[in-house]
C-alpha positions as CSV (number, residue, x, y, z in Angstrom):
1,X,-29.0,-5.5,-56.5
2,X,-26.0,-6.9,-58.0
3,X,-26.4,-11.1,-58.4
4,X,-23.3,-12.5,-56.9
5,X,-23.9,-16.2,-57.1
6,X,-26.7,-18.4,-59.0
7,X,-27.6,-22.0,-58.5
8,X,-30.1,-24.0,-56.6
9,X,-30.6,-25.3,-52.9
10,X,-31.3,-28.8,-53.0
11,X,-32.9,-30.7,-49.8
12,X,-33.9,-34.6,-50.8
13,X,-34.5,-34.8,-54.0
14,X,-36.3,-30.9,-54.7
15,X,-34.3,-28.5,-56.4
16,X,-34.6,-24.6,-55.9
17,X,-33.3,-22.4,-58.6
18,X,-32.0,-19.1,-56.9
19,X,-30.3,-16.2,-57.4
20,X,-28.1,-15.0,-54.6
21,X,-27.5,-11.0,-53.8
22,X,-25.5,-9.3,-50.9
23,X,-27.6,-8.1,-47.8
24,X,-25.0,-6.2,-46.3
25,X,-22.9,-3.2,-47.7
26,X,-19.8,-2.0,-45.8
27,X,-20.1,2.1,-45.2
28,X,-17.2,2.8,-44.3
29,X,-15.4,5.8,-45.8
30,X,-11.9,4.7,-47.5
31,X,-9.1,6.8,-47.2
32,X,-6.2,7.1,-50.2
33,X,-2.3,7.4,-49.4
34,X,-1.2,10.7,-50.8
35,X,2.3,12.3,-51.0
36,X,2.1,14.8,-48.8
37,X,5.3,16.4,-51.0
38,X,2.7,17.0,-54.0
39,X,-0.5,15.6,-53.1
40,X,-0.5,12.4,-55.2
41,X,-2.3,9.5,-54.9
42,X,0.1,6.6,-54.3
43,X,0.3,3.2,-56.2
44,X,1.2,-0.4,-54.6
45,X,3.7,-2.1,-57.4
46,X,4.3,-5.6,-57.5
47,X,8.2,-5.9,-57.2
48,X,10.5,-8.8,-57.0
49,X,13.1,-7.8,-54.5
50,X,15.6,-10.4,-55.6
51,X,15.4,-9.8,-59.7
52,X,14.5,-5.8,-58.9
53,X,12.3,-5.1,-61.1
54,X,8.5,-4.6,-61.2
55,X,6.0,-8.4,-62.1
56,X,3.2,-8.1,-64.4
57,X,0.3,-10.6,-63.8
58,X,1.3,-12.9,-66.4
59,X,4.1,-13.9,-64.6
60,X,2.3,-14.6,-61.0
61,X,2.1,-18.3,-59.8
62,X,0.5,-18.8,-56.3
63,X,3.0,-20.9,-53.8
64,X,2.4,-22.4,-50.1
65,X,5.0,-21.5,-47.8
66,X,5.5,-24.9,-45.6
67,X,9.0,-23.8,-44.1
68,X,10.8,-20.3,-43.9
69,X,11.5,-19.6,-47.3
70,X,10.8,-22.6,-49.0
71,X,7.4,-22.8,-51.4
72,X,5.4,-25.1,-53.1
73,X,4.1,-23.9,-56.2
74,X,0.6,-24.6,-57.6
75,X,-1.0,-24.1,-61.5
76,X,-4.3,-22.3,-61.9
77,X,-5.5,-25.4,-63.4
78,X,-4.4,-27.3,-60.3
79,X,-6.5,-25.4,-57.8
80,X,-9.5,-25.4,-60.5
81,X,-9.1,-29.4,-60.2
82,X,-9.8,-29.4,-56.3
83,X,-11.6,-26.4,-55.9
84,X,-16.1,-27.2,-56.1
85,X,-16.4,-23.8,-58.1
86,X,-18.3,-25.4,-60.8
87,X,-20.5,-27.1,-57.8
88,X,-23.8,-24.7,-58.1
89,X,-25.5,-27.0,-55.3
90,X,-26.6,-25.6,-51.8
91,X,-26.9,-28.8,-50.2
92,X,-28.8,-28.9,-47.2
93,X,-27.4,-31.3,-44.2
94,X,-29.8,-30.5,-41.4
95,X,-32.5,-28.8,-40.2
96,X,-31.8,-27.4,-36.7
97,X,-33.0,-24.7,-34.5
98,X,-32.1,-21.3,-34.7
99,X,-31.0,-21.2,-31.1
100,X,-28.8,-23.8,-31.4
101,X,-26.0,-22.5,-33.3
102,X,-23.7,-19.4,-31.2
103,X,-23.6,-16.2,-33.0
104,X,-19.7,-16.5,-33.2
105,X,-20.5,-18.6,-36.5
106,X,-22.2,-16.4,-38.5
107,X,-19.8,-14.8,-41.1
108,X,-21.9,-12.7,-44.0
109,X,-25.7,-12.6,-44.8
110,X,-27.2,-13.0,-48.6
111,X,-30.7,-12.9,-50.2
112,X,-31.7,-15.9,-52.1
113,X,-34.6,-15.2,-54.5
114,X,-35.9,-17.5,-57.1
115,X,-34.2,-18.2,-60.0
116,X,-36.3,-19.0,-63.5
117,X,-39.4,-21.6,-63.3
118,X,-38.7,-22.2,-59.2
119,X,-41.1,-20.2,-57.8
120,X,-43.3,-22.9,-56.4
121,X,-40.3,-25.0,-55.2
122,X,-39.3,-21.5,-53.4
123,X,-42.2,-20.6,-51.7
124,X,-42.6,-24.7,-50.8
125,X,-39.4,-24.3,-49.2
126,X,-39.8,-21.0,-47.2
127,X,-43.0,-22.1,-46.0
128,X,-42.6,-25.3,-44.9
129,X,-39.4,-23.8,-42.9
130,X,-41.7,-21.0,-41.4
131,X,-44.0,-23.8,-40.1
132,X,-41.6,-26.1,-38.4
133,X,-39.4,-23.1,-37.3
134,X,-36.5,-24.8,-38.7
135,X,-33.5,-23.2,-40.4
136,X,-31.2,-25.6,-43.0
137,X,-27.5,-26.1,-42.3
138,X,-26.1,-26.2,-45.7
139,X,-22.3,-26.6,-47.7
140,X,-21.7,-24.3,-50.4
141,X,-19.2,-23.2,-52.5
142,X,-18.9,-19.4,-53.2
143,X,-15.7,-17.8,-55.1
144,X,-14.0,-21.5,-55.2
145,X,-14.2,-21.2,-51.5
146,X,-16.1,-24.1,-49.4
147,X,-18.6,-23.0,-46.5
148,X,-21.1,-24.0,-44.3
149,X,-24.3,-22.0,-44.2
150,X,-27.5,-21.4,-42.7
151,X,-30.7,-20.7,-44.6
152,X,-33.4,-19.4,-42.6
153,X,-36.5,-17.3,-43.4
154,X,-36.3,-13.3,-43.0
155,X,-39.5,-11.4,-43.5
156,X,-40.9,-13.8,-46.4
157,X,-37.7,-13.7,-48.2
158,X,-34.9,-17.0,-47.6
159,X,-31.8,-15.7,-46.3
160,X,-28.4,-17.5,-46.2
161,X,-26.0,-16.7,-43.7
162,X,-22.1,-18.3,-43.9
163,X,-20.5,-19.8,-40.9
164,X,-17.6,-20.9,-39.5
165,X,-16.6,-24.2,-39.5
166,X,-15.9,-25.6,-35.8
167,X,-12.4,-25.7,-36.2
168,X,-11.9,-22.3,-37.3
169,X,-13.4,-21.1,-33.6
170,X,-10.8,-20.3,-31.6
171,X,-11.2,-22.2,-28.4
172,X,-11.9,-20.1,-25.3
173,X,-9.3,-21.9,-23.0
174,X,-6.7,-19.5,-25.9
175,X,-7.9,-16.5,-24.4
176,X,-5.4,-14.9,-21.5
177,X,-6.6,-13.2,-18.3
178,X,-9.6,-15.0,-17.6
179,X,-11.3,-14.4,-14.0
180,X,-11.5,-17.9,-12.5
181,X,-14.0,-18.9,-10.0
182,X,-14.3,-15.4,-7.5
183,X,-16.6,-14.3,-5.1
184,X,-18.6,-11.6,-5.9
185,X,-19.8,-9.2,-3.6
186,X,-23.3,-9.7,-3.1
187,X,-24.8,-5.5,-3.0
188,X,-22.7,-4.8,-6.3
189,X,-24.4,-8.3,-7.9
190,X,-27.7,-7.4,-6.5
191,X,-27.4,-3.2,-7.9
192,X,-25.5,-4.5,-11.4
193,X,-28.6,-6.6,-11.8
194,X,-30.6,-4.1,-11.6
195,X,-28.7,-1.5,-13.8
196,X,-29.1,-4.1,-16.8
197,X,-33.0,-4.2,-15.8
198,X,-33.3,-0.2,-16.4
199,X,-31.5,-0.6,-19.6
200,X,-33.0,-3.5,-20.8
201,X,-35.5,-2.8,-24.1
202,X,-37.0,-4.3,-27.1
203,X,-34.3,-4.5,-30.1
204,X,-34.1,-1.2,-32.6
205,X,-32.1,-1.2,-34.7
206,X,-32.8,2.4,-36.3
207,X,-31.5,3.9,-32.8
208,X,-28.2,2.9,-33.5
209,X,-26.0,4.9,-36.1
210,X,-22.4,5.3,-36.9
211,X,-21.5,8.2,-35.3
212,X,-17.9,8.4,-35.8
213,X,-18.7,8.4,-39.6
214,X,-20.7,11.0,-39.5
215,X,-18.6,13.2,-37.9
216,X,-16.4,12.4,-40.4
217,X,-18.1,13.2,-43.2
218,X,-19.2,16.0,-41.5
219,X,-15.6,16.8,-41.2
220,X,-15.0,16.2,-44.6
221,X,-17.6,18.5,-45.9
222,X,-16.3,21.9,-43.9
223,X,-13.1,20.7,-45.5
224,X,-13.6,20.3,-49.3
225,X,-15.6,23.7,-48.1
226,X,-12.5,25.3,-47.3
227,X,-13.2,26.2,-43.7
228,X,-10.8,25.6,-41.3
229,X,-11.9,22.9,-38.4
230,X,-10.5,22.8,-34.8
231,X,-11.8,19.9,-32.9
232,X,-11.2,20.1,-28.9
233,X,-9.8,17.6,-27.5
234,X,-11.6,14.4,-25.7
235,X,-11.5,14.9,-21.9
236,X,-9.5,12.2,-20.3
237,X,-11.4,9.3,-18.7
238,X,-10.4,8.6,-15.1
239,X,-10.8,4.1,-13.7
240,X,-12.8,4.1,-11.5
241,X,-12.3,1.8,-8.3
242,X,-15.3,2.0,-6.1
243,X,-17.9,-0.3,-8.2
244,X,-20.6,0.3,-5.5
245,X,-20.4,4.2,-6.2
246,X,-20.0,3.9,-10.3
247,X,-22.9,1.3,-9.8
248,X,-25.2,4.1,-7.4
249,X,-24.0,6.4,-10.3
250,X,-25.2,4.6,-13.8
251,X,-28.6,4.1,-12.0
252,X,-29.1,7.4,-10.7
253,X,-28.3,8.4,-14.6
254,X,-30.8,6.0,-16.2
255,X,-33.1,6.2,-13.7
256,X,-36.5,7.5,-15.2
257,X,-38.1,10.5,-13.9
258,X,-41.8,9.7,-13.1
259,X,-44.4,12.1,-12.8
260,X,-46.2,12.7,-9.4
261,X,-49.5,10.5,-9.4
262,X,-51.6,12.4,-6.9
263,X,-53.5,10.9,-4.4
264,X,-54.0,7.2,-4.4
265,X,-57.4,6.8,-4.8
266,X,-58.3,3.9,-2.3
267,X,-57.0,6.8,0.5
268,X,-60.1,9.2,1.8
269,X,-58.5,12.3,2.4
270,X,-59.2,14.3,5.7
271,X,-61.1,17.4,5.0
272,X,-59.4,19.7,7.7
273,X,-61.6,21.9,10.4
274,X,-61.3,26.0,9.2
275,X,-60.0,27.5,11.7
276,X,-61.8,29.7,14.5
277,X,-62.3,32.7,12.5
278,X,-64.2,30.5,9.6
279,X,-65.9,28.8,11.9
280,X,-67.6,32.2,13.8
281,X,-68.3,33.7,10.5
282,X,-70.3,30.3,9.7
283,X,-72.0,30.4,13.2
284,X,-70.8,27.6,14.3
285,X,-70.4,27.4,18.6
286,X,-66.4,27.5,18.9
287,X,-65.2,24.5,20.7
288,X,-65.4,24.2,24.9
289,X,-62.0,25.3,26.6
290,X,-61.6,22.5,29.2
291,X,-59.7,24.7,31.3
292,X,-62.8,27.0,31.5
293,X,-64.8,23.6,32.8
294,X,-62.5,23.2,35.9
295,X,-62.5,26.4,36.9
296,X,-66.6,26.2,36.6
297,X,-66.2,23.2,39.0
298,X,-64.3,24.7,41.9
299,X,-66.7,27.5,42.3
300,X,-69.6,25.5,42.5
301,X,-68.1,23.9,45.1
């Protein structure tokens, strides 16, 4: 792993020398712009559309557009000033619980290992957060950029996760088309309920994959193969209206098939008399006609 940060987490007065490294890698397949004319790879060029002509680097400044058009312009050595990119500190704030913080904050996850002679002052820290089932709300400063964090513990290694600050949440109230306060029809409550109990199930991840990027790579291997690929088209989805019959529908799909028990075993089961034939062949009497006893009666008479 490639170290992308070092420094040391400080809580009180204990310092933690650690070395911090990505946890996530992004996947997905990149795509190049290419002339279709001759198949070249196209380049972005930083132009100046009033002087015309193409910039070099040297001659970039960064500016902060406060009305249309109009910039203020700032030095590199400006922005060093107020930026905490020399600050190497992970200060911890708080200790909180996990469940108190929405996962709308979380931005990107990093490993922190130890860093030099800070073993002990590591393994303090990671244990002592493991027995109090605490994670540390922290400020750190990563590519001259301020941000809060969270260090928790992750399968004996401390992870810390950037998050949001509250004013960069954009408040729900924003959001357009929100149901208000409806009634809800009490069957469709009562089978959606129960839809969500036959999918419900412990959390794997390793059932879940990308599948559009494998097709796509798949895709991309038939071509750089030469072979020429015809992908039918997607059938077209149709809304459905009736919730009580899409509802009927998901659970009769997910509903699991299970296998015939047999008998329950508290239940005797009733062995059934052979029939007449069996029953001669056994020598057993066959069983008195009652008609036959009537008649017997009215003669005697």
């Amino acid at each position: 792993m490639h170290t992308v940060w070092k420094g040391a987490i400080s809580f009180g007065l204990v310092h933690v020398p650690v070395k911090m490294f990505s946890a996530t890698e992004d996947k997905d397949i990149s795509m190049r712009y290419i002339h279709k004319e001759c198949g070249s790879p196209l380049t972005y060029v930083r132009k100046c559309p009033v002087c015309d002509k193409e910039v070099e680097w040297e001659e970039i400044g960064k500016g902060y557009e406060y009305e249309k058009g109009r910039f203020v312009m700032f030095e590199k050595e400006e922005l060093e000033q107020i930026s905490e990119q020399g600050n190497k500190n992970i200060t911890i704030l708080d200790f909180v619980n996990l469940t108190d913080i929405d996962p709308i904050y979380f931005q990107k996850t990093y490993y922190l290992s130890p860093d030099q002679a800070g073993a002990n002052a590591y393994s303090l820290l990671l244990n002592a957060m493991q027995d109090t089932g605490k994670i540390g709300i922290a400020q750190i400063s990563i590519r001259s950029k301020s941000s809060l964090a969270a260090i928790r513990v992750l399968e004996g290694c401390l992870a810390i996760e950037t998050i949001f600050y509250p004013d960069e949440i954009r408040p729900i109230s924003q959001v357009p088309n929100l149901p208000g306060t409806t009634a809800v029809n009490e069957k469709e409550l009562s089978m959606a309920k129960m839809l969500i109990e036959q999918l419900s199930t412990e959390f794997d991840p390793e059932k879940y994959t990308d599948e559009y990027r494998a097709r796509l790579l798949d895709l991309i291997s038939h071509k750089v193969a030469g072979e020429e690929v015809k992908i039918a088209p997607a059938k077209p989805q149709t809304n459905v209206v009736d919730l009580m019959a899409a509802l009927q529908a998901s659970i009769e799909a997910v509903k699991p098939i299970t296998p015939d028990p047999g008998p329950s075993p508290g239940r005797k089961r009733t062995a059934k008399k052979p029939a007449a034939p069996a029953r001669a062949a056994a020598g057993e009497a066959p069983p008195a006609d009652p008609k036959r006893k009537n008649v017997a009666r009215k003669t005697s008479k």
